[in-house]
PQR file with spaces between the fields and no chain letter, atoms N, CA, C, O and H, PARSE charges and radii, in Angstrom:
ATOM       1  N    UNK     1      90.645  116.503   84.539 -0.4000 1.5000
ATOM       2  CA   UNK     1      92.080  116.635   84.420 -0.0000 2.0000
ATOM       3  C    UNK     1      92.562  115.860   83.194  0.5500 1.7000
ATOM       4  O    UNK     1      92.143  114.717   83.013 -0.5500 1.4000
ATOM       5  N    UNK     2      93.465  116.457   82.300 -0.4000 1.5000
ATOM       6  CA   UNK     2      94.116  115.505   81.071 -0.0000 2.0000
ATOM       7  C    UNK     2      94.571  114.351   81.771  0.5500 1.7000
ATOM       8  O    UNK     2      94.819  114.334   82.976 -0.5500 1.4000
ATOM       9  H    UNK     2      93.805  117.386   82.448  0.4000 1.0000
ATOM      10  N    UNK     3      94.700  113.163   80.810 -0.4000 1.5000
ATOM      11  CA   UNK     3      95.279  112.175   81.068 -0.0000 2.0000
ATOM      12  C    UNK     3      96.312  112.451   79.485  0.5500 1.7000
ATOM      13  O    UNK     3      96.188  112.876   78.336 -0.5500 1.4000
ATOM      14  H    UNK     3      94.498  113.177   79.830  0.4000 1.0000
ATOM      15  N    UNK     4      97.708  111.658   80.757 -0.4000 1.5000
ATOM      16  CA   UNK     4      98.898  111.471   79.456 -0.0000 2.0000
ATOM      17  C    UNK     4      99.700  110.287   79.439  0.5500 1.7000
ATOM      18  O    UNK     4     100.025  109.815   80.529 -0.5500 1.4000
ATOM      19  H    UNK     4      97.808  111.313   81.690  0.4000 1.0000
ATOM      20  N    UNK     5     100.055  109.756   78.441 -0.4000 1.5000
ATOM      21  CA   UNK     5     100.770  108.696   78.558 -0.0000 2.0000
ATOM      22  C    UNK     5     102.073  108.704   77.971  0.5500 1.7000
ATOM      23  O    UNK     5     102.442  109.141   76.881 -0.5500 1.4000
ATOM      24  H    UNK     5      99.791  110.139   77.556  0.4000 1.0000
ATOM      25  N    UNK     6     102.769  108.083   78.987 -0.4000 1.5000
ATOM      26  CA   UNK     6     104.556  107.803   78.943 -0.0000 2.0000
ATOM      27  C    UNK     6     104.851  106.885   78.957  0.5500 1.7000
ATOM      28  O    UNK     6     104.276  105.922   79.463 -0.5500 1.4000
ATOM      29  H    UNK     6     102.469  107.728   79.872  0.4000 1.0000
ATOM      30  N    UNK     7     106.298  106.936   78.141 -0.4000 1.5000
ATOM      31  CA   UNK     7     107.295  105.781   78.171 -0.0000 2.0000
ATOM      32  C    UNK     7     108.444  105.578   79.258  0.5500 1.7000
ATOM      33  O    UNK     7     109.238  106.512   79.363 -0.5500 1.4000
ATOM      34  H    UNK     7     106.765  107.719   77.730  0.4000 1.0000
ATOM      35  N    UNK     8     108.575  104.773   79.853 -0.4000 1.5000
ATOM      36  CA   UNK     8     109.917  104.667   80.762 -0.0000 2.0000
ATOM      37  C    UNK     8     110.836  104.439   79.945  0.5500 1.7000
ATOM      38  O    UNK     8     110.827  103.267   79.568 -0.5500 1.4000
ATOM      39  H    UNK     8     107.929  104.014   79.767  0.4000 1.0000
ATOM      40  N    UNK     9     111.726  105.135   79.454 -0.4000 1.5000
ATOM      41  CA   UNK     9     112.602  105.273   78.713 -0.0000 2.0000
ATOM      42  C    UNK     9     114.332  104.983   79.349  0.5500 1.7000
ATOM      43  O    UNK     9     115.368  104.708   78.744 -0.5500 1.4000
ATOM      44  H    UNK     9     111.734  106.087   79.760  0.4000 1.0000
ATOM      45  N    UNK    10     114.029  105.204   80.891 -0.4000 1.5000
ATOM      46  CA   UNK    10     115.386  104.645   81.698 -0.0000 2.0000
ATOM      47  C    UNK    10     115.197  105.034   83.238  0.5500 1.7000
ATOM      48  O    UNK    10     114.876  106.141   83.671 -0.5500 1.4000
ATOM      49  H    UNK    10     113.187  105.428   81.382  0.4000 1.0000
ATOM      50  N    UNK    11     115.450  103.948   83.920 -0.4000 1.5000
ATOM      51  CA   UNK    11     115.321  103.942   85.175 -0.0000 2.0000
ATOM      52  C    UNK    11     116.571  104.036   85.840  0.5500 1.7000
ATOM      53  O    UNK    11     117.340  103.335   85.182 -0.5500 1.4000
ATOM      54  H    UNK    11     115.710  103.049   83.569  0.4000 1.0000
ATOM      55  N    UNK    12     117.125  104.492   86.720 -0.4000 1.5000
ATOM      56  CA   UNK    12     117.978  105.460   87.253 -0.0000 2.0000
ATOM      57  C    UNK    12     118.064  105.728   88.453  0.5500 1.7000
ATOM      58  O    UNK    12     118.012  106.827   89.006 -0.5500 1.4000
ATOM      59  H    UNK    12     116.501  105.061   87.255  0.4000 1.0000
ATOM      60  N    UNK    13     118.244  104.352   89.026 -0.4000 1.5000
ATOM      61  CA   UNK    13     118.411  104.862   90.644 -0.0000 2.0000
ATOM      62  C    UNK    13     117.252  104.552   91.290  0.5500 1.7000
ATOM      63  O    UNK    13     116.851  103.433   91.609 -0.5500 1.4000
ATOM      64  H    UNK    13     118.285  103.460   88.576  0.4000 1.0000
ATOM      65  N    UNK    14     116.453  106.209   91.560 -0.4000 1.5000
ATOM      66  CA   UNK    14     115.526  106.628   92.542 -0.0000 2.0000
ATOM      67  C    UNK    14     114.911  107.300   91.765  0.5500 1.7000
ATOM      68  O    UNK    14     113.946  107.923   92.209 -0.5500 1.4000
ATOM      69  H    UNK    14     116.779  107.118   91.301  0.4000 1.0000
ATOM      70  N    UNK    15     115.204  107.396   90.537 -0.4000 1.5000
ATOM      71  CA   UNK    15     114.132  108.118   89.311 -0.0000 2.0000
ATOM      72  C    UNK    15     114.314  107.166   88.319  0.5500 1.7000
ATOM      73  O    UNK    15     115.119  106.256   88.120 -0.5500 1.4000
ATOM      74  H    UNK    15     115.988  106.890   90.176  0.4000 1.0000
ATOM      75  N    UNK    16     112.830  107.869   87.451 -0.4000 1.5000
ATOM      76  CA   UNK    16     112.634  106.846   86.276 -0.0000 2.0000
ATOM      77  C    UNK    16     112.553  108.704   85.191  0.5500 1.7000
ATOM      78  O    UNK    16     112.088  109.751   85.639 -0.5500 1.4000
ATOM      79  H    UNK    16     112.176  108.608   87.613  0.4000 1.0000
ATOM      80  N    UNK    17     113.213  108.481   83.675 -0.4000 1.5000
ATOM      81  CA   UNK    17     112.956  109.138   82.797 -0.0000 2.0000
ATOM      82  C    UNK    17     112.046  108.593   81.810  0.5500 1.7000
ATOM      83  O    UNK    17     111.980  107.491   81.265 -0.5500 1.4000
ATOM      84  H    UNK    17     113.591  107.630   83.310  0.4000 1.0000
ATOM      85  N    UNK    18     111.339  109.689   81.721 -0.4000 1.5000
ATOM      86  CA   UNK    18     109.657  109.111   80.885 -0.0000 2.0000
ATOM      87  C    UNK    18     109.386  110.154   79.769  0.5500 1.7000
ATOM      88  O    UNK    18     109.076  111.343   79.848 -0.5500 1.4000
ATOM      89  H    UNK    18     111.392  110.584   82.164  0.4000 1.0000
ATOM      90  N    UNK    19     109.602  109.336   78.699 -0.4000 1.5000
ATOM      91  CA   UNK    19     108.863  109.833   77.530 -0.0000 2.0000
ATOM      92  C    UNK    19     107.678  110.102   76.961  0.5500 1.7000
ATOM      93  O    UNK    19     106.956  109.142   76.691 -0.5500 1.4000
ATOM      94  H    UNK    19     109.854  108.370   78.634  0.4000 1.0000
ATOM      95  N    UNK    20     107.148  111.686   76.607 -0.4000 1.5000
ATOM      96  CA   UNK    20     105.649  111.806   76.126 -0.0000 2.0000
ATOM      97  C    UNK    20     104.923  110.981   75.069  0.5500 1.7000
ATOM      98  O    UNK    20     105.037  111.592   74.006 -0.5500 1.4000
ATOM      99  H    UNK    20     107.734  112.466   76.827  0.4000 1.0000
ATOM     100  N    UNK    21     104.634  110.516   74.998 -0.4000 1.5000
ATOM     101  CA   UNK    21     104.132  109.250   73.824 -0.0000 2.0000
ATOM     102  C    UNK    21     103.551  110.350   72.977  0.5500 1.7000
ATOM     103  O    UNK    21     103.716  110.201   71.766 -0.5500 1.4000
ATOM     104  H    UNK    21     104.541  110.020   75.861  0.4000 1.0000
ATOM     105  N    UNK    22     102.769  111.651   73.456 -0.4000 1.5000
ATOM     106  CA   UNK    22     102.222  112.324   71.932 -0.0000 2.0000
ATOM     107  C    UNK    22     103.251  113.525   71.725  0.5500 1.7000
ATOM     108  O    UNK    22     103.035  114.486   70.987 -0.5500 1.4000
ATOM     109  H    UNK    22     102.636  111.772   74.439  0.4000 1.0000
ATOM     110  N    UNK    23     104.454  113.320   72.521 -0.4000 1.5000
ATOM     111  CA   UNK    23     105.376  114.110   71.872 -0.0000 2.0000
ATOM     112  C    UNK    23     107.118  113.816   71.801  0.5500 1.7000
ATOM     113  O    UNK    23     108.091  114.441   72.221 -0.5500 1.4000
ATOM     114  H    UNK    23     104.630  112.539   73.121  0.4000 1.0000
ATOM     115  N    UNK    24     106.988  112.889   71.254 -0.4000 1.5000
ATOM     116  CA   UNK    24     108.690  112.119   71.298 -0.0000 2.0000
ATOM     117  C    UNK    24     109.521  112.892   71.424  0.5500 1.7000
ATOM     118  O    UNK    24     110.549  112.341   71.817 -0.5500 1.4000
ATOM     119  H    UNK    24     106.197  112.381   70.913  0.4000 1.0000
ATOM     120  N    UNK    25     109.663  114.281   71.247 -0.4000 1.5000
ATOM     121  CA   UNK    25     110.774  115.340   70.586 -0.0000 2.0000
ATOM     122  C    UNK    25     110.900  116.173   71.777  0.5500 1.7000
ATOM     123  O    UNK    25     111.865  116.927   71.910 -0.5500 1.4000
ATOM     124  H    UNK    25     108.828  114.729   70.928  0.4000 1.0000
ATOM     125  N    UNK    26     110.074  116.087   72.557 -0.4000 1.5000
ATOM     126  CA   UNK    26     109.943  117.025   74.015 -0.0000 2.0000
ATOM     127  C    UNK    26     111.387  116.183   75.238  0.5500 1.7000
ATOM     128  O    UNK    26     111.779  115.016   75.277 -0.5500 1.4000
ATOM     129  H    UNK    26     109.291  115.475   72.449  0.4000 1.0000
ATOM     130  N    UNK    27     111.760  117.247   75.952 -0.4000 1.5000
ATOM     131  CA   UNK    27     112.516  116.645   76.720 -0.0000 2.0000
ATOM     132  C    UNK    27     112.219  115.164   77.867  0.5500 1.7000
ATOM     133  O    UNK    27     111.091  115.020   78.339 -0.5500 1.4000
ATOM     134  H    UNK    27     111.442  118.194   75.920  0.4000 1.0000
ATOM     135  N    UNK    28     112.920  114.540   78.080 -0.4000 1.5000
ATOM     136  CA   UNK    28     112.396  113.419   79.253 -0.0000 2.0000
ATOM     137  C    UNK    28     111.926  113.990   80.776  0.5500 1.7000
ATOM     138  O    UNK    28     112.655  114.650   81.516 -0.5500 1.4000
ATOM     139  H    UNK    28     113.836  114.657   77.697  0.4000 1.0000
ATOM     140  N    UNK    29     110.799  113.660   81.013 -0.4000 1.5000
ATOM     141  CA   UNK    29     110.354  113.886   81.996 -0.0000 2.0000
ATOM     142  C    UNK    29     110.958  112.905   83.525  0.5500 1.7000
ATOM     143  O    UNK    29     110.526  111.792   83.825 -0.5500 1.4000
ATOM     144  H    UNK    29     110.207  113.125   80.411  0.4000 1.0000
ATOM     145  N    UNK    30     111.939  113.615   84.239 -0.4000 1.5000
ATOM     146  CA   UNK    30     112.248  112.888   85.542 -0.0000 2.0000
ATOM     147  C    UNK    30     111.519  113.196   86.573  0.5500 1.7000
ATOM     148  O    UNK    30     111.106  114.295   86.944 -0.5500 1.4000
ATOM     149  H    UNK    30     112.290  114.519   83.995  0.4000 1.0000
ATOM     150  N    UNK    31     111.304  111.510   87.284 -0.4000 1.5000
ATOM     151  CA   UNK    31     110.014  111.670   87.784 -0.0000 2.0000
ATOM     152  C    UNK    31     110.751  110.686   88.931  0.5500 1.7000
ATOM     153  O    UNK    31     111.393  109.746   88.463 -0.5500 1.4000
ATOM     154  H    UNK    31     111.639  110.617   86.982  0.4000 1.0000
ATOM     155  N    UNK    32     110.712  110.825   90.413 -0.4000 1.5000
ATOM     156  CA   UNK    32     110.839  110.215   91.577 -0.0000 2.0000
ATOM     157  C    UNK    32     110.352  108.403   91.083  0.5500 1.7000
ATOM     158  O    UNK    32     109.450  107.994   90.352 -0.5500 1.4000
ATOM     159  H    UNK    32     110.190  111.589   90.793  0.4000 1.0000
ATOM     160  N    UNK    33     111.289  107.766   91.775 -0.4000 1.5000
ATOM     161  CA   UNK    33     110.273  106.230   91.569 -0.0000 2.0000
ATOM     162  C    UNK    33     109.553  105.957   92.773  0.5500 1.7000
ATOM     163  O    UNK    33     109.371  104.749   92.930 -0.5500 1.4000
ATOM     164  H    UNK    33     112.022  108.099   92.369  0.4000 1.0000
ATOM     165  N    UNK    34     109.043  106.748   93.754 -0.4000 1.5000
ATOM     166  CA   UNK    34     108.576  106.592   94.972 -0.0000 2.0000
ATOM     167  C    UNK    34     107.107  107.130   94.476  0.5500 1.7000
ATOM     168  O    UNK    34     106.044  106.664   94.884 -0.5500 1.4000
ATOM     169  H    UNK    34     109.191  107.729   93.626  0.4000 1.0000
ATOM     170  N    UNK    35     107.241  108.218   93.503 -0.4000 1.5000
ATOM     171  CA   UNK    35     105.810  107.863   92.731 -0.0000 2.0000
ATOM     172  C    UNK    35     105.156  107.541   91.377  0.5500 1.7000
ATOM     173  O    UNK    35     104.354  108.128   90.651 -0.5500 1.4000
ATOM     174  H    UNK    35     108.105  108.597   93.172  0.4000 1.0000
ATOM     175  N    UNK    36     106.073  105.927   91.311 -0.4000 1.5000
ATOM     176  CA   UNK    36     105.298  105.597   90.119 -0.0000 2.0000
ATOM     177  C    UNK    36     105.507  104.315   90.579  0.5500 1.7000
ATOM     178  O    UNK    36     106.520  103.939   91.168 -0.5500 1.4000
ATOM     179  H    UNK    36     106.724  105.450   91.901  0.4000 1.0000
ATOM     180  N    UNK    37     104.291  103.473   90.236 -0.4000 1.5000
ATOM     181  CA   UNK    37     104.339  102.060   90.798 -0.0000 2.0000
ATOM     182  C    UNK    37     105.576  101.617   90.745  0.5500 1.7000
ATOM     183  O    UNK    37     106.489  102.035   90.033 -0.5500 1.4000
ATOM     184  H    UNK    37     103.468  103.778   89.758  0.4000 1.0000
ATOM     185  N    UNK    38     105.594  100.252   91.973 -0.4000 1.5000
ATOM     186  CA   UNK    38     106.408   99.394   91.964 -0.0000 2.0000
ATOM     187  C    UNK    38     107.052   98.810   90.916  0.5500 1.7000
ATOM     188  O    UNK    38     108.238   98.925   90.609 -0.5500 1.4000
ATOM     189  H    UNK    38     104.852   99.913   92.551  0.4000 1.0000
ATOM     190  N    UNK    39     105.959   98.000   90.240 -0.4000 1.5000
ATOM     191  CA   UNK    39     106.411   96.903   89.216 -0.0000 2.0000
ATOM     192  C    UNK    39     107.110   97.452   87.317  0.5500 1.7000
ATOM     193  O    UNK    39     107.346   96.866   86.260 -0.5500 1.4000
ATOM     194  H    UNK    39     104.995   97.906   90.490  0.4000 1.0000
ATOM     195  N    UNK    40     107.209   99.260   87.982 -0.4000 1.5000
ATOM     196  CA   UNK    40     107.601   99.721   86.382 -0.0000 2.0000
ATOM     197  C    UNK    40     109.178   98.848   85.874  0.5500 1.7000
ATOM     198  O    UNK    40     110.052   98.427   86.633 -0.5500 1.4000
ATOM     199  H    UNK    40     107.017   99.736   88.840  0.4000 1.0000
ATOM     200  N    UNK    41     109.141   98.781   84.413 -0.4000 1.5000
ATOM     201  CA   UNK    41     110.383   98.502   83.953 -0.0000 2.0000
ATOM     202  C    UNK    41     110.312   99.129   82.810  0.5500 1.7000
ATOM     203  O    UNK    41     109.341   99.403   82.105 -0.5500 1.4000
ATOM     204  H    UNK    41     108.431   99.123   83.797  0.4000 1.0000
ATOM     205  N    UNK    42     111.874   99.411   82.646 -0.4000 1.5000
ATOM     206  CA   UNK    42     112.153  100.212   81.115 -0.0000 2.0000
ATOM     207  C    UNK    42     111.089   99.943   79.933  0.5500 1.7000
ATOM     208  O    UNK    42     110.697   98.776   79.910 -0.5500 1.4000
ATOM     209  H    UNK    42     112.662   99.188   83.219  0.4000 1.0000
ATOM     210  N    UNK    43     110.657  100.612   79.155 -0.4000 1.5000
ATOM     211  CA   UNK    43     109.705   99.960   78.067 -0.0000 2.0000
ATOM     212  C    UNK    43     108.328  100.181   78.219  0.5500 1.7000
ATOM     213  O    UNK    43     107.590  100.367   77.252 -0.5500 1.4000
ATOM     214  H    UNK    43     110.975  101.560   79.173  0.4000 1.0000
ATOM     215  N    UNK    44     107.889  100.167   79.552 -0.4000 1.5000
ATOM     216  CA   UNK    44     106.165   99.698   80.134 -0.0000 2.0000
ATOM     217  C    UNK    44     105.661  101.329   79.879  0.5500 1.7000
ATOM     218  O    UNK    44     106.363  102.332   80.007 -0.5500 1.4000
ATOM     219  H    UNK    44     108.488  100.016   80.338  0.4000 1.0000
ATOM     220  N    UNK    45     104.533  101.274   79.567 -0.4000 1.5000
ATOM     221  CA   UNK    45     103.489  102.550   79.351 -0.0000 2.0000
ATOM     222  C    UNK    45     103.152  102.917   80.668  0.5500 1.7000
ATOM     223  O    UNK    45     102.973  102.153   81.617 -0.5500 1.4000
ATOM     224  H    UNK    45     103.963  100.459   79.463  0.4000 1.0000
ATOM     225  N    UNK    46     103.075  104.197   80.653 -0.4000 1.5000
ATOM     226  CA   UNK    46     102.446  104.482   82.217 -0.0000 2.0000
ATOM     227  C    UNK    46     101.066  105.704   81.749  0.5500 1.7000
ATOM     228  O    UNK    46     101.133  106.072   80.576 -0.5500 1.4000
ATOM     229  H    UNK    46     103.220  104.818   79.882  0.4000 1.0000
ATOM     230  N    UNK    47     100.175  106.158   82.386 -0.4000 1.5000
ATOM     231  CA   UNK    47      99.362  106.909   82.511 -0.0000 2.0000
ATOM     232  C    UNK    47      99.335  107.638   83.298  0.5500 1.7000
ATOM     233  O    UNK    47      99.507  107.155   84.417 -0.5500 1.4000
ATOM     234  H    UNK    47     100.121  105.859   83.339  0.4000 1.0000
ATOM     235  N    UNK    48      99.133  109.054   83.238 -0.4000 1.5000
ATOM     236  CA   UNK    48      99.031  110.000   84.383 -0.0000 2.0000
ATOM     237  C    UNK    48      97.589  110.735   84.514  0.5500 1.7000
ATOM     238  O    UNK    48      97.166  111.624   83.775 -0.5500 1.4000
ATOM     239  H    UNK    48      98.993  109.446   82.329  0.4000 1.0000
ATOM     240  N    UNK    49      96.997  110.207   85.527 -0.4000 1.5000
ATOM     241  CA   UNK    49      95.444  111.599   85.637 -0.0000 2.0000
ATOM     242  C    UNK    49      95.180  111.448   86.658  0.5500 1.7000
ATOM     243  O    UNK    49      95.253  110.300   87.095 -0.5500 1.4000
ATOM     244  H    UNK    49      97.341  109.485   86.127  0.4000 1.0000
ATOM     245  N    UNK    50      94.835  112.312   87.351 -0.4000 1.5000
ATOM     246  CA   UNK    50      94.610  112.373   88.633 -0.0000 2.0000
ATOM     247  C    UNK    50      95.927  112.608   89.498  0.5500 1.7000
ATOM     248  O    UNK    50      96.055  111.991   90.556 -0.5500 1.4000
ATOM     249  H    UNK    50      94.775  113.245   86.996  0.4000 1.0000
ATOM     250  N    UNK    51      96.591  113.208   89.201 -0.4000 1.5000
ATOM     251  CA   UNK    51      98.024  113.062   89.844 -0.0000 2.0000
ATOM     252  C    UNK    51      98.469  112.248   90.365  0.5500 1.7000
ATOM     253  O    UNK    51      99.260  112.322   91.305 -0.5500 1.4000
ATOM     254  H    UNK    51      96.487  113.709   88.342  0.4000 1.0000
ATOM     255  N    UNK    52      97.864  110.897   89.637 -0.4000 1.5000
ATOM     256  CA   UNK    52      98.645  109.450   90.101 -0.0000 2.0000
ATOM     257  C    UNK    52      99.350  108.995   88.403  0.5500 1.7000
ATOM     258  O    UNK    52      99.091  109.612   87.370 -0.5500 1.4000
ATOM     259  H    UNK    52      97.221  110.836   88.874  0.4000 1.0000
ATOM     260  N    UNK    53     100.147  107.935   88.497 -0.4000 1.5000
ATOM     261  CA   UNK    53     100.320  107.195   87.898 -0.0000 2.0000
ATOM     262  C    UNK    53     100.208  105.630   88.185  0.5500 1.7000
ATOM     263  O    UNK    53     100.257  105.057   89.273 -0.5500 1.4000
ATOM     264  H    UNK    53     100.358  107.435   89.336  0.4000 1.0000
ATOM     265  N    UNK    54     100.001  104.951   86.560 -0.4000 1.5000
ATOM     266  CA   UNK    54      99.279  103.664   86.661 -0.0000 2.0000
ATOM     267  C    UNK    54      99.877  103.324   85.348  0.5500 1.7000
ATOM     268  O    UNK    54     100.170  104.157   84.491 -0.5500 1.4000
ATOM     269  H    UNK    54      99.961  105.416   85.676  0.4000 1.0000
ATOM     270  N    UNK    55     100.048  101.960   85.244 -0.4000 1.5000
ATOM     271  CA   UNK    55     100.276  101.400   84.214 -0.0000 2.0000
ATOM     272  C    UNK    55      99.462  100.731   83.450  0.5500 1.7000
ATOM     273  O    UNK    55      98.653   99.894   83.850 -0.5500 1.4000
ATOM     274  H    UNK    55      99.810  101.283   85.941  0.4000 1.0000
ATOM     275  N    UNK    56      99.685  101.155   82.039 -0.4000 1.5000
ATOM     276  CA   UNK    56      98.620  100.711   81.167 -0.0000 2.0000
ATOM     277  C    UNK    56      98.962   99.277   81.083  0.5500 1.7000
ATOM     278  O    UNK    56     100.090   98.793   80.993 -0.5500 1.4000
ATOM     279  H    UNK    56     100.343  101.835   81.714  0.4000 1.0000
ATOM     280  N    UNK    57      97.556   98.525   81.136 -0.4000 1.5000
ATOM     281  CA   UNK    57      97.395   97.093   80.671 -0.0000 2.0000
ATOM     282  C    UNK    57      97.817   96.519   79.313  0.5500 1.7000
ATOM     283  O    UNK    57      97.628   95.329   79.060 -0.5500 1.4000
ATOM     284  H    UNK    57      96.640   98.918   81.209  0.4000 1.0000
């Protein structure tokens, strides 16, 4: 499965909007915060594969 990596670009409630890191120009991806770790904050990299997300170290 691809792996992709995003930006939390704004958190929002009960969603977080996440930016494609290999495509800045693409729309923001809104994404539930019930599935993306706890500890995200605006700014932090996230990874997607496996139909999880994880935050890059």
């Amino acid at each position: 499965m691809e792996k992709k990596e995003y930006v939390v670009r704004q958190i929002d409630g009960d969603y977080a909007h996440l930016e494609d890191v290999n495509d800045p120009q693409k729309e923001w991806k809104l994404v539930a915060r019930a599935l993306l770790p706890q500890e995200i904050y605006e700014g932090c990299h996230l990874v997607y594969e496996w139909m999880e997300y994880s935050m890059l170290e």
